[in-house]
C-alpha positions in Angstrom: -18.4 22.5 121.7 -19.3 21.0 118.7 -18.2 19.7 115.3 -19.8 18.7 112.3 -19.2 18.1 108.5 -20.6 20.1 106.3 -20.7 17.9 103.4 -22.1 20.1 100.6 -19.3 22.5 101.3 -16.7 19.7 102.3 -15.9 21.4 105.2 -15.2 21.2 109.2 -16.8 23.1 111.7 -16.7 23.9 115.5 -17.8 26.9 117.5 -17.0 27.3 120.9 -18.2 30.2 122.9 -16.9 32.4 126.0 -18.0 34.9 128.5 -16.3 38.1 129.9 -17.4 40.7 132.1 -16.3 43.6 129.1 -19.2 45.3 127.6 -19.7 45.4 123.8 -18.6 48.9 123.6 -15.6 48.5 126.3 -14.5 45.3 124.0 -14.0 47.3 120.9 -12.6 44.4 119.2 -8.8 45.1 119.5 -8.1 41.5 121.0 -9.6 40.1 117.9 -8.7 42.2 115.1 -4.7 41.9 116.8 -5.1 37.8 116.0 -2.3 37.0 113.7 0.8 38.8 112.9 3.2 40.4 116.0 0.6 39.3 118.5 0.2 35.6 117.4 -2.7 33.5 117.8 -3.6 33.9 121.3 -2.8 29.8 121.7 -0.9 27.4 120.3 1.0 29.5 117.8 3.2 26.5 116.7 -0.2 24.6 115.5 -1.4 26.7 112.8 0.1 25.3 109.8 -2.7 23.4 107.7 -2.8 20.8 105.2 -5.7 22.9 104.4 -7.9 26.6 104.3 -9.0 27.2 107.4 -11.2 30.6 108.9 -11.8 31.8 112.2 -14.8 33.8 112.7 -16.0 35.9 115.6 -19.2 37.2 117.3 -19.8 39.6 120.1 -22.5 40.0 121.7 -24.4 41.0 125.1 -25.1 38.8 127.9 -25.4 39.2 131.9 -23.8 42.9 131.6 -21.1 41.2 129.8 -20.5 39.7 126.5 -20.6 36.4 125.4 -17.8 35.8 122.8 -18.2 33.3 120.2 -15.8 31.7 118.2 -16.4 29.6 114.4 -13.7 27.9 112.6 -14.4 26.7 109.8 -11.8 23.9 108.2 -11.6 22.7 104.2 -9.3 19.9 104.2 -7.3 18.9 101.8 -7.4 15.0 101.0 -6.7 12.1 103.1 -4.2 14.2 105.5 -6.3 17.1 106.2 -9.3 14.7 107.1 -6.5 13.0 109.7 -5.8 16.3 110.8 -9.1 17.5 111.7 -10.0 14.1 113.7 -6.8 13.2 114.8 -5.8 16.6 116.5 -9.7 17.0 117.7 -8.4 16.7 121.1 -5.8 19.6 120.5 -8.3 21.9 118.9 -10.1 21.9 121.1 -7.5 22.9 123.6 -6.5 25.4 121.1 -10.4 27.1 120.6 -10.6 27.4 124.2 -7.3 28.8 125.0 -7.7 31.1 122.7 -10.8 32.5 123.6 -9.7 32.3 127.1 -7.1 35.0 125.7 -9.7 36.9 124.1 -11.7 37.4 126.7 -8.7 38.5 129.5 -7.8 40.9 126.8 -11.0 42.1 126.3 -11.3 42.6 130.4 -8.1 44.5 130.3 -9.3 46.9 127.7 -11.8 47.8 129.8 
């Protein structure tokens, strides 16, 4: 996993991926399009108030006779406290990304 500023845009980045055994078409992207809402956030549901705009992003695509499911958030802070938010919970988001998308993909293998 990574992270990087994006400075001419003033915002935050990280995009973990994971694998499932689902295929694309099996996957159908209920698990995803259900994020928010009555079914939560997969992870952490508690976390997800910002002092900021923040936007999750997902890709599907093939791999090993599975898919390969990545995940983008994308963070625009706003002042001094969403900078300490970002950095200081690193640790925690990244928790957070990867539980999620450990979510993702069980629900993804249950659709199947």
């Amino acid at each position: 996993m990574a992270t990087w500023p994006l400075s001419h845009l003033a915002t935050f980045c990280s995009s973990p991926s994971s694998q499932c055994s689902a295929t694309i078409s099996s996957l159908s992207f209920r698990p995803i399009a259900r994020i928010g809402g009555a079914t939560g956030w997969y992870y952490g549901n508690q976390l997800w108030r910002l002092p900021g705009r923040a936007w999750l992003q997902f890709e599907v695509s093939a791999e090993n006779g599975g898919s390969a499911i990545r995940q983008t958030a994308l963070f625009d802070p706003v002042g001094l406290g969403g900078l300490l938010y970002w950095y200081g919970l690193w640790p925690v988001h990244r928790l957070v990304f990867a539980g999620m998308l450990r979510r993702i993909a069980k629900e993804a293998e249950m659709a199947r």
